[in-house]
N, C-alpha and C positions, 0 to 999 in steps of 0.2 A: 635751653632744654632740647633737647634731641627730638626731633619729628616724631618719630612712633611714640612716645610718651606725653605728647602735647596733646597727641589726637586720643590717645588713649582717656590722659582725663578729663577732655572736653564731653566724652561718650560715659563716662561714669557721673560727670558733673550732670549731666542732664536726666540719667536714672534718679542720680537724689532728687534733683527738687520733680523729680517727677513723684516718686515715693514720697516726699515732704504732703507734694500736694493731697493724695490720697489718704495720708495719714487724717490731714484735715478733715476730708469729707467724710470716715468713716467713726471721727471723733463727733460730728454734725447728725449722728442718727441715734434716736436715743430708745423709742419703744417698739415694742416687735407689734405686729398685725395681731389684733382681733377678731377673730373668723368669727365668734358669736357675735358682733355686729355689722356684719352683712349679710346684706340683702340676699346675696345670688354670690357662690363661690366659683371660680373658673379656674379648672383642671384642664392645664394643654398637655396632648399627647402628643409625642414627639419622635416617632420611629426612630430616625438616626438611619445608620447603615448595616452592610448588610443580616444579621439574624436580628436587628435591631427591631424590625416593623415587626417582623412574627410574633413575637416575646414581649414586646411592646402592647401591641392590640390584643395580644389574649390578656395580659393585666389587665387594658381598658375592658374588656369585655365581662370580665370578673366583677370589676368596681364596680359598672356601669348596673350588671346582674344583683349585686349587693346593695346600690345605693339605688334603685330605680322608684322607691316613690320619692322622692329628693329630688331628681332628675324631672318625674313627671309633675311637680312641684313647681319647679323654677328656683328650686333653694342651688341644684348644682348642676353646671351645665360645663359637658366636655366637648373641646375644639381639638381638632385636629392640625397640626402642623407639620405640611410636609418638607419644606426646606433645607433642613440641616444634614442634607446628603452631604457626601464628601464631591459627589461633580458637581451640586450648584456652590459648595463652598471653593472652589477651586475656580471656575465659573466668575466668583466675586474677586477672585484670591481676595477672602475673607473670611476668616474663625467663625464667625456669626453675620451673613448678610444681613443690611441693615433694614433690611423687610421682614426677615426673620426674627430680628432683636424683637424689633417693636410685636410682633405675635407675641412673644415669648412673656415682654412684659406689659400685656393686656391681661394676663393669667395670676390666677394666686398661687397656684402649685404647679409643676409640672413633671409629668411621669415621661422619662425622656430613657429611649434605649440608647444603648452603644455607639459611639461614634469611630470613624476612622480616624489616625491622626498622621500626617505622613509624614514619613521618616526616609533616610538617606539610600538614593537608590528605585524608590517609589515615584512612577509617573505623574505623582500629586505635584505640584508648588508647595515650597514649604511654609503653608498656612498656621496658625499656633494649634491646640491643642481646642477644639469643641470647649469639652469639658472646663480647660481652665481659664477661656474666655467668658464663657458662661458664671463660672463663677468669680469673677473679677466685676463683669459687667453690671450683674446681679446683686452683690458682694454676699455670697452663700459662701460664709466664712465658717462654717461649722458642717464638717464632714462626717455623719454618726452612722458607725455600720455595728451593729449587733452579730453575738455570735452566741449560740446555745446547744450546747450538747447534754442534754440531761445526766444519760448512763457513767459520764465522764467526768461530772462536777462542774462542765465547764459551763458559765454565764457570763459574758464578757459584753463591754460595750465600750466601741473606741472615739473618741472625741478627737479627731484628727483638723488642725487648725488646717484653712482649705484655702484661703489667699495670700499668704506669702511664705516665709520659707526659702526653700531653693524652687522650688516651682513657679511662681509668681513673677520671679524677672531674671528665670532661670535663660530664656529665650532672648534674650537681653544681651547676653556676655556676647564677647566680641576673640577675635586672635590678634596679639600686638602686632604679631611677624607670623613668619611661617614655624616658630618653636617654641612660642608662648602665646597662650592662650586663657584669659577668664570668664568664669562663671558669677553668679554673686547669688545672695540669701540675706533675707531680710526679714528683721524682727522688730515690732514696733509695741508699744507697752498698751493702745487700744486693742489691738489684733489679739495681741497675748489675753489679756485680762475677761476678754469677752469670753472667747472658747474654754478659758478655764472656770469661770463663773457656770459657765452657762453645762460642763461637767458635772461639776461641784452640787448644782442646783435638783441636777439628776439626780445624783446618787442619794441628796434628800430626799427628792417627793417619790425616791424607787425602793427606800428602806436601805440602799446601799452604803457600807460601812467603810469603805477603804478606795483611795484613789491615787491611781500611781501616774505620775509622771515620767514621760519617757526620753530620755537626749543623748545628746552627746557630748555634756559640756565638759567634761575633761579636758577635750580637745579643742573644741569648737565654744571658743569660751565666751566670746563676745555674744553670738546669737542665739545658741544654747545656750550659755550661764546667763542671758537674759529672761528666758524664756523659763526653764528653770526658776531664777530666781523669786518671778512674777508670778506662777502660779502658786509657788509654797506662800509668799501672801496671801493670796486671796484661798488657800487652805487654811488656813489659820483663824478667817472669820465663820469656817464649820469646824468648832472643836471636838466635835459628835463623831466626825469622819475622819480616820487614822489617812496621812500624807504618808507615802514615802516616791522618793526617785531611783529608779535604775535605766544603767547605760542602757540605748538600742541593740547592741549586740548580745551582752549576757540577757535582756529582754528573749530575744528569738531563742536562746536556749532553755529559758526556763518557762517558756509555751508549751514547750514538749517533754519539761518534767512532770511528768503524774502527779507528784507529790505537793510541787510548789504552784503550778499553774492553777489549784483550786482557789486560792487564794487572792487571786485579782479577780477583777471584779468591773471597775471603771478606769478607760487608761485616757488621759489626756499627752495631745503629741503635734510636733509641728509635724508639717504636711508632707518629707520626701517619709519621712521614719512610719508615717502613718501610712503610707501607700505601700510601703513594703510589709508590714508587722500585719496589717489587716489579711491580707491575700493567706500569709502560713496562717491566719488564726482559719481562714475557711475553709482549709482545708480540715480540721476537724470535722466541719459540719458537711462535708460531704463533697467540698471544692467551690472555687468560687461564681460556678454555674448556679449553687443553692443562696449565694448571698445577697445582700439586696444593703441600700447606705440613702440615708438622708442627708441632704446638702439644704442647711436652714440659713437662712438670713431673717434679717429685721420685717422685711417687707417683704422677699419674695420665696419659695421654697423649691427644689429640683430632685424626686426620687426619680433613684438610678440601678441598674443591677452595676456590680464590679470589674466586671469581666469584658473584655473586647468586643469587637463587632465578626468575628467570628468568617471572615472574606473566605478563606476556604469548604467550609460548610456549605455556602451558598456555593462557590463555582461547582460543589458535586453536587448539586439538588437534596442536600440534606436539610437547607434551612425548615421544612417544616417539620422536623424530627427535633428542632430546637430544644433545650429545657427554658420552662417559663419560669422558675422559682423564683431566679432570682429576682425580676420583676414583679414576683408575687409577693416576694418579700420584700419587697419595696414598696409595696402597695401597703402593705399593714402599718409600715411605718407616714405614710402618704395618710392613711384614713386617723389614725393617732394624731398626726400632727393638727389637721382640720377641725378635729371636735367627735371624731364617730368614731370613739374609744371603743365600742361596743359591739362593732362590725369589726373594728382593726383585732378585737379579739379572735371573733368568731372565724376569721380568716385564718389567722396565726393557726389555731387550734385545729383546723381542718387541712391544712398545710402540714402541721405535725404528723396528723394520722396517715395523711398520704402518702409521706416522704419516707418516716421512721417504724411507721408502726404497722397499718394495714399492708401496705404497700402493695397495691392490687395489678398497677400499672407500674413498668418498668420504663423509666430513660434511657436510653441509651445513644441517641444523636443520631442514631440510622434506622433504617427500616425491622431490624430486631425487636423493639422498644415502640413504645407509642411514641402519637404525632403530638405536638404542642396543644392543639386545640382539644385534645381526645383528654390530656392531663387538666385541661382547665375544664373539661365537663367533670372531671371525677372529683376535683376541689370543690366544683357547686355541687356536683349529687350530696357529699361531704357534709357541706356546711346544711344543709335540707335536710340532714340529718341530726345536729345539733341543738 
């Protein structure tokens, strides 16, 4: 056997039973956390980098303003974690320093901003991605980002599977030589089954009638026509809710028909097709500064806004001209998921009026526009008014 091919799949041999093994442990979890049986629920906040803190702690400050007899209670108590900078993670050369893991998971939720991730070129070490160590570690295998345009018909909600894929041991692949080079993507029928159940389950308890499926399996026939075929199963056990699948590609163009984009509704997707398809749905709603996505696991949870960490904003002193939306809308989904259905309204609804409707205060990321703090007083005068 030729050297470069020996070594090649000695390095693939160890991805699998690495994947073998996780397959395992994520077969080994079976029910999700009950926030109504506890005592005391713990929300870490999590700045991240840079517009990250700004946008971050006006959400906290929000929740904190929303939920404060809770708070003064002892039913919810928020912790602050500052570690997941990109210099102390560089510092570790570590995705997640392991002083930070352990904060992370002393927590039941966590409202975490924007991280850096570096990339080629960038004075970082090349550490993995925040984001997708966090959710490996965690195993916040369900990426749900919501998208609502009234005026447009549009009510979208994307069920984006969030640990494997090409992302998950995308960091993995290797170069044979200096003129071949692999990637890999992985689909396993627990990872599948879960995200799409756990879809599926929505679009019941939401009245929702129609769930589409999103891939590429024409081509990509092994991990897509897996993934595919896994989910039209477990459609089948809601005969109530009409399945159908379209490719990712005519997907992205039929987002932007008027006519046909009314029509979806709940999209279930593995995780490269959901990171791209999410971003053009937010730009309906306003770009993905307004969008906000929940990362749910069995045991742990990670609301996030969409969008970068924003490094040039801060070097001009723009950071506290930030927009906080999308962390604000990630807070509704944050208060939803906990049990304070009822606040996660009340948020939503004063968020609407602020963004779409009154619109008192303008964004704009520079000193034109209000400051971050200034929009999160106008959400609470808002909700003080509902």
């Amino acid at each position: 056997m030729d050297e470069k091919v020996r070594v090649a799949a000695e390095k693939f041999a160890a991805l699998v039973e690495a994947q073998l093994a996780r397959n395992e442990r994520i077969k080994s979890q079976k029910e999700f956390l009950d926030f109504e049986k506890l005592d005391k629920i713990i929300i870490g906040v999590c700045g991240g980098d840079g517009i990250g803190p700004v946008i971050t702690n006006e959400a906290a400050r929000v929740l904190k303003h929303l939920l404060a007899d809770q708070v003064a209670s002892g039913r919810i108590e928020f912790r602050q974690i500052d570690g997941l900078t990109i210099e102390n993670r560089a510092a570790h050369h570590k995705a997640i320093p392991d002083d930070v893991l352990a904060q992370l998971k002393e927590c039941h939720v966590i409202l975490k901003g924007p991280t850096t991730t570096p990339r080629a070129g960038d004075p970082w070490p090349n550490v993995e991605s925040a984001n997708v160590a966090m959710r490996k570690e965690l195993d916040l295998f369900a990426n749900v980002r919501p998208v609502k345009v009234p005026e447009e018909g549009i009510d979208w909600v994307f069920f984006r599977e969030n640990t494997e894929g090409a992302y998950a041991v995308g960091s993995y692949g290797f170069p044979v030589d200096e003129d071949v080079a692999f990637d890999f993507v992985v689909t396993t029928t627990e990872g599948t089954e879960r995200i799409a159940r756990l879809a599926y389950e929505y679009a019941k308890k939401n009245h929702k009638h129609r769930v589409s499926i999103i891939t590429k399996a024409n081509i990509v026939k092994t991990t897509d026509g897996k993934f595919l075929r896994l989910c039209q199963e477990i459609g089948k056990e809601y005969p109530d809710i009409t399945t159908d699948d379209w490719y990712v590609d005519i997907t992205t163009a039929k987002l932007i028909d008027p006519k046909r984009r009314r029509d979806f509704q709940v999209f279930v997707l593995p995780n490269l097709y959901g990171d791209i398809i999410t971003d053009e749905a937010a730009e309906f709603q306003g770009g993905v500064g307004t969008a906000g996505s929940a990362n749910l696991g069995k045991r742990y949870a990670m609301f996030e806004a969409i969008h970068g960490s924003a490094p040039r904003m801060v070097a001009e002193g723009r950071d506290k001209y930030a927009d906080p939306c999308s962390m604000l809308r990630a807070s509704v989904l944050l208060l939803s998921h906990i049990g304070f259905q009822q606040e996660a309204d009340r948020l939503e609804r004063a968020l609407d009026i602020c963004m779409y409707e009154e619109k008192k205060l303008a964004i704009t990321g520079r000193d034109t526009g209000c400051t971050c703090q200034q929009f999160g007083d106008y959400v609470m005068e808002t909700m003080a008014r509902l």
